[in-house]
N, C-alpha and C positions, 0 to 999 in steps of 0.2 A: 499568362498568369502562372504565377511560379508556386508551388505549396512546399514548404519546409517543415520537416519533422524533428522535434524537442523532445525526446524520449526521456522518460524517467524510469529507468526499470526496476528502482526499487519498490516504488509506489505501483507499480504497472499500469502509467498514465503516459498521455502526448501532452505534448503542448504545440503549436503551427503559427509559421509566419508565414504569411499568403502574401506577395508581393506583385507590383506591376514593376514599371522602368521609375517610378515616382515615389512612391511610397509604401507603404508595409501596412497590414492588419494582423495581430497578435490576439492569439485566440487560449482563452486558458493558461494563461501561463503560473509555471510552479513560480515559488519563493524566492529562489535564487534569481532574482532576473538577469544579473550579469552572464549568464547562456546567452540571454534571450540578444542583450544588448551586444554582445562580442558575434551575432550573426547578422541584426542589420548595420555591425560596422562594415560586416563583411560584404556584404549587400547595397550598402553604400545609398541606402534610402531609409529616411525618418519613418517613424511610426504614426499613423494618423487616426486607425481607431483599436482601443484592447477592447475585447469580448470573453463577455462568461458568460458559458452557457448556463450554469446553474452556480447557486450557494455551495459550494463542494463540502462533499463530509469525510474526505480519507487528507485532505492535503490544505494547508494553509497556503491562499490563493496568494499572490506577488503583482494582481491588474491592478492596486491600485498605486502600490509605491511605482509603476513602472508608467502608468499613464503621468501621476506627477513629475516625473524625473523627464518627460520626451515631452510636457503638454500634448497630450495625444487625449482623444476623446475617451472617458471609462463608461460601458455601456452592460448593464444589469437589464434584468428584468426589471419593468415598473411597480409591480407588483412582493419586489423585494421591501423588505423593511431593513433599513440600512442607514449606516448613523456617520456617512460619509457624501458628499457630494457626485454626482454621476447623472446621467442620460438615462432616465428610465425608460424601455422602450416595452411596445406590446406586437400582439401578433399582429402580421399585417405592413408592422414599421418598414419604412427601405433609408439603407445606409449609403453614402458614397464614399469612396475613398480610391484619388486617383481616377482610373478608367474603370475602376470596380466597384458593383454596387454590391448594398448586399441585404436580402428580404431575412425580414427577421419569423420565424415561426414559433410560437408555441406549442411545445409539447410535454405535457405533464405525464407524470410517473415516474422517475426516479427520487424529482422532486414536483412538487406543487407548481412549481414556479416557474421550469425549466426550460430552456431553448433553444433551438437551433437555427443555424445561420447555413443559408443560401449564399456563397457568392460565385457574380455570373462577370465573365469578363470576356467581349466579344462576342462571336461564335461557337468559342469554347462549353464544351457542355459545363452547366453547373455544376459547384461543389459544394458539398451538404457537411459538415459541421454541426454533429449529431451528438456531442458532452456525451452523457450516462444515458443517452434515449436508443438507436438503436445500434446497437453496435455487428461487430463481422460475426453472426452466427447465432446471436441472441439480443437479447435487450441491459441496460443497467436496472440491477435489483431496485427492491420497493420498499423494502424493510425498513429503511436508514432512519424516519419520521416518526415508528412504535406500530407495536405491533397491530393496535388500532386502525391503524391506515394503509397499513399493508394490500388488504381486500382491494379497496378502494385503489388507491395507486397504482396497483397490477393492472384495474380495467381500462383506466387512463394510459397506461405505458404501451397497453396492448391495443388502442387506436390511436396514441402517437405514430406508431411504430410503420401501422399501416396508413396512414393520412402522408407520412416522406415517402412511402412507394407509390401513394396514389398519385403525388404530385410531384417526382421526378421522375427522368426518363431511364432507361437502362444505364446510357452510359454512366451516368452520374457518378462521379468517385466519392465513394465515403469516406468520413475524418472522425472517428470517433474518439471521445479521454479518453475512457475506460476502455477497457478489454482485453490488457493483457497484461493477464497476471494479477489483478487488482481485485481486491475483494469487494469491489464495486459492480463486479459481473455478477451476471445472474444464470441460469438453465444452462443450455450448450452452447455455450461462445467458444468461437473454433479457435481464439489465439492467432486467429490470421494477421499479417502485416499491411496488409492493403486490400480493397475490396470495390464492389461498382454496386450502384440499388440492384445492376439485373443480378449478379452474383445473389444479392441479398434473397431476392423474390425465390431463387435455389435452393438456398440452405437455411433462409435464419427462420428459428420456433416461431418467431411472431406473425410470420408472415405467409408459412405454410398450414399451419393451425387456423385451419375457419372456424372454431366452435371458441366462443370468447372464456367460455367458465371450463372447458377443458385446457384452455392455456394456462388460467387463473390456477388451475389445480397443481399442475406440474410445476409452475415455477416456483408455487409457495412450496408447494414439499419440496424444490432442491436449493431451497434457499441456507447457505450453510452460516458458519458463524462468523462474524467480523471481528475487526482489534476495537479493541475499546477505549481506544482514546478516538474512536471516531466524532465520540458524543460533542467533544470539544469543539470540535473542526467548523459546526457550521456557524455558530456564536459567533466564532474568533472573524469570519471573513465576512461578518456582517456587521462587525463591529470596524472594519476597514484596518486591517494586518500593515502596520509599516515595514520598513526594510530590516533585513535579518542583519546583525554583527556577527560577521564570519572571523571576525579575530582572533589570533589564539589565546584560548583561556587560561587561566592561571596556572600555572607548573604548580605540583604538587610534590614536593619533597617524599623520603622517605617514612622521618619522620610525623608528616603529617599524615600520610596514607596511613601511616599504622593507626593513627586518633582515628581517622574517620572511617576506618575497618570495625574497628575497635567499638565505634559508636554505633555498629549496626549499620549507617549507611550504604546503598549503593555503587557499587566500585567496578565498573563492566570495563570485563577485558575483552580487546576487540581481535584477540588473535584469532590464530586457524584452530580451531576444535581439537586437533589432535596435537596440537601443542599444549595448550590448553589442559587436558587428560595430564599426558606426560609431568607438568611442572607449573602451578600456580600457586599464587599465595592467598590461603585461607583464607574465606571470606569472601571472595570476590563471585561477580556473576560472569558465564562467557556467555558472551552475545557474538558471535565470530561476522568480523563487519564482512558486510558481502552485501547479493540485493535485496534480502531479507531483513537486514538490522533494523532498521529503523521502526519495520512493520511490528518489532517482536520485544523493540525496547518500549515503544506507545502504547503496546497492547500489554507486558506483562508488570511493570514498574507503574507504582502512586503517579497518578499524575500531580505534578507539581512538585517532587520528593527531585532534594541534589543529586546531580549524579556525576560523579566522577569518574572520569576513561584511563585506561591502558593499553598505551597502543609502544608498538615497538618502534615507533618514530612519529616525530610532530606531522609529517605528510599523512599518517593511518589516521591522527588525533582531525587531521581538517577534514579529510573525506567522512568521515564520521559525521563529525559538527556538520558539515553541508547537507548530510542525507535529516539530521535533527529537527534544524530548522525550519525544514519541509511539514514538522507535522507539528508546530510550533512547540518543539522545547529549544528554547530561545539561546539558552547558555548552557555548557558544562560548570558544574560547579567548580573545577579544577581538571587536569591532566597529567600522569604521569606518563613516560615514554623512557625505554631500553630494556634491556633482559631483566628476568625475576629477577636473579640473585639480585643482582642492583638496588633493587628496588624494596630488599627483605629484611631491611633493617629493623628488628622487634616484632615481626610477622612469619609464623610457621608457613616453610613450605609444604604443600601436598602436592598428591597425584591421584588418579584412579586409573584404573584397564580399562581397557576399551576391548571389543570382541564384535564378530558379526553373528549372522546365526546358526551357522554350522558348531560354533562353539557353544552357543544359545542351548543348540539342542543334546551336544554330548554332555551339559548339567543336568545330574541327576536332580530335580526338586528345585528348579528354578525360579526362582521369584520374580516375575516378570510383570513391569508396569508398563504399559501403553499410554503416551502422553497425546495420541491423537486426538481429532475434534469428535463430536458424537455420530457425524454424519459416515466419517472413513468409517470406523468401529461398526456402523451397521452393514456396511458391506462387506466384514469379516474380522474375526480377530483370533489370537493363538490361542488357543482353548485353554483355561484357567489362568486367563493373566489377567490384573489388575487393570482398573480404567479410570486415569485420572485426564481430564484433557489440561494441556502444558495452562491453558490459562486459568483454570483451576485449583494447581498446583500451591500455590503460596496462602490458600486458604484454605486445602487440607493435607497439608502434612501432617495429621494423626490419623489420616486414611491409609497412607504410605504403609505396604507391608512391611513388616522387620526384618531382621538379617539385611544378607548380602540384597539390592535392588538391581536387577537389568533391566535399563530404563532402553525401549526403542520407539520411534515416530515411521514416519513413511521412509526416510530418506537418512536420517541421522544427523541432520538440522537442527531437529529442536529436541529430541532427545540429548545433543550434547547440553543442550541449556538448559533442559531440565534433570541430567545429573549434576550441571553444577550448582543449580538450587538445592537438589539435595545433600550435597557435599557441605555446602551451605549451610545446612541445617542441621547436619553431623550423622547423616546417614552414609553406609556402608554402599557404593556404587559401582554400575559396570555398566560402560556407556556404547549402548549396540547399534554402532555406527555402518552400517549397513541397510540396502533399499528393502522394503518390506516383502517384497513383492520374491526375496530369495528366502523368505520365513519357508514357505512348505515346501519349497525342494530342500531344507536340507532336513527335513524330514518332522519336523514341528508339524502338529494337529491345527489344522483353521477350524473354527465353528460360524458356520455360514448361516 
């Protein structure tokens, strides 16, 4: 038995084809399924059953356009409410496909509904295909259903977790979506690449924690914040997501770029941050495409609001659109592509500085915004700076100090994005693009 790994590193999910000499099973697959399709070309075996482990709430699912496109079996939980056709299965169910079967388990807590898939082929130890349940080092958080159910879904997640150690053997290789990098994690997930249940029985919170309400306590207090177009996510794949149009969106002149600057619209430019700084045209947002974007365009932009790209070639404009799609904004309202000037026809250029924090600290009287989440902030920030977290930012900008603003994050990620909100908005900025973690050495006060 073969297991293939379909990473998405902007979403920090897998997606796995588990093949024999026969045929393929597709577990989880993202949106674009043409990944999925250009590996069992490669593979040279048909698809025979897609599996979801659960309703996803960070990523618009691709199991159903991909089972209709191969007639391959779409197999949900039964217990889904789903306004598409599919196999409802329950715990207990067993699959074949090929020489591989595959037992289906129930394990609640990330969702209500959620599951994992056993497949055993030969002698071969089984492989566990564990979604958001438990993953290398932790489990998938419980939060995603409201805060209500949080409680409850933690204590489910936390004999999920230990019901797959009870009932597989050490060898057992784990396959988890989440866990890296994905705000689908929860407590101490180690970011590992690969792992076994005995590994697990090692290291992971759920499974060295005996006492069920001191696990329940720690995960909920490190439960940190998600993007908020998650809320979307789970609707959209239960309402059965057809296939994405990856085609290029409509060029957008110069001319029109300035109307729809002009009209307040969204206008995210996908270059590098310090170009960005350097030379852009007024108005616009940088969202610097990398494995971040997508998570930072769903979480800080209206959902449903046009949005129009600038990328410095139609290649920057498609890896965009492919990472969009993923969290279902469907189309670019339009695209521009080549250098500013080009592009500055009846549109002011600007700029801002950039600085790290050596510079940070030889300003006398610095105005200093922290665009972090609440969670970083409580494990320290520069003494008398301001705390706005970035996805709070487009609803108080009359919190924003005056004068000159040095906006910093952990990393200088989303600090560039949140001076170019404030630029935006016609504030004075200085984008301190440096890791945080060089704040007190260069001699900046932390208040711990």
């Amino acid at each position: 038995m073969r297991v293939d790994v379909i990473e998405t590193p902007d979403l920090g999910d897998r997606s796995y084809v588990v093949s024999d000499d026969t045929c393929a099973i597709v577990i989880d697959p993202q949106r674009d399924v043409d990944r999925v399709e250009a590996l069992l070309e490669r593979l040279g075996v048909p698809v025979t059953l897609v599996l979801e482990t659960h309703m996803h709430n960070d990523y618009v699912t691709g199991g159903l356009v991909l089972a209709q496109r191969t007639g391959a079996t779409y197999v949900t939980s039964a217990r889904d409410e789903v306004a598409f056709e599919r196999r409802g299965v329950n715990d207990g169910d067993e699959l074949t496909a090929g020489s591989m079967t595959v037992q289906v388990l129930e394990t609640p807590g990330h969702t209500y509904n959620h599951l994992s898939y056993v497949v055993r082929h030969g002698d071969e130890p089984p492989a566990v295909f564990s979604g958001g349940s438990l993953l290398y080092g932790s489990v998938g958080r419980t939060d995603l259903l409201g805060s209500d159910r949080t409680d409850d879904l933690t204590r489910k997640q936390f004999h999920s977790a230990r019901r797959l150690a009870e009932l597989l053997p050490d060898e057992a290789p784990l396959y988890p979506t989440h866990g890296f990098g994905s705000f689908c994690s929860s407590g101490g997930a180690t970011g590992g690449s690969s792992g076994t249940i005995g590994e697990e029985r090692k290291q992971n919170d759920a499974l060295l924690e005996e006492d069920e309400q001191a696990f329940v306590d720690r995960l909920v207090a490190g439960l940190t914040g998600y993007p908020a177009y998650y809320v979307h996510m789970g609707p959209l794949n239960q309402q059965g997501p057809g296939a994405p149009d990856l085609s290029p969106p409509t060029p957008v002149d110069p001319v029109e770029l300035a109307a729809r600057i002009g009209a307040g619209e969204w206008v995210v430019d996908l270059r590098d941050r310090s170009a960005y700084a350097g030379r852009h045209l007024a108005g616009t947002l940088s969202i610097e495409f990398g494995q971040q974007f997508s998570t930072y365009v769903g979480w800080l932009l209206p959902w449903g609001a046009p949005i129009t790209l600038i990328g410095e070639s139609p290649e920057d404009v498609a890896d965009a659109q492919r990472q969009l799609v993923r969290i279902g904004i469907e189309r670019p309202a339009g695209a521009a592509t080549g250098e500013v000037d080009s592009l500055a026809e009846g549109i002011p250029v600007r700029s801002y500085p950039r600085a790290d924090f050596e510079q940070v600290a030889a300003e006398e009287g610095a105005q200093i915004l922290d665009v972090r989440r609440h969670d970083e902030r409580k494990d320290g920030y520069i003494a008398g700076s301001a705390h706005i977290p970035i996805d709070e930012l487009t609803d108080r900008l009359d919190d924003v100090p005056g004068g000159t603003v040095w906006v910093h994050c952990a990393s200088g990620y989303r600090a560039g994005i949140a001076a170019s909100l404030l630029d935006r908005a016609g504030h004075d900025v200085v984008h301190v693009d440096d890791d945080y973690a060089n704040a007190e050495k260069a001699g900046l006060r932390i208040t711990r």
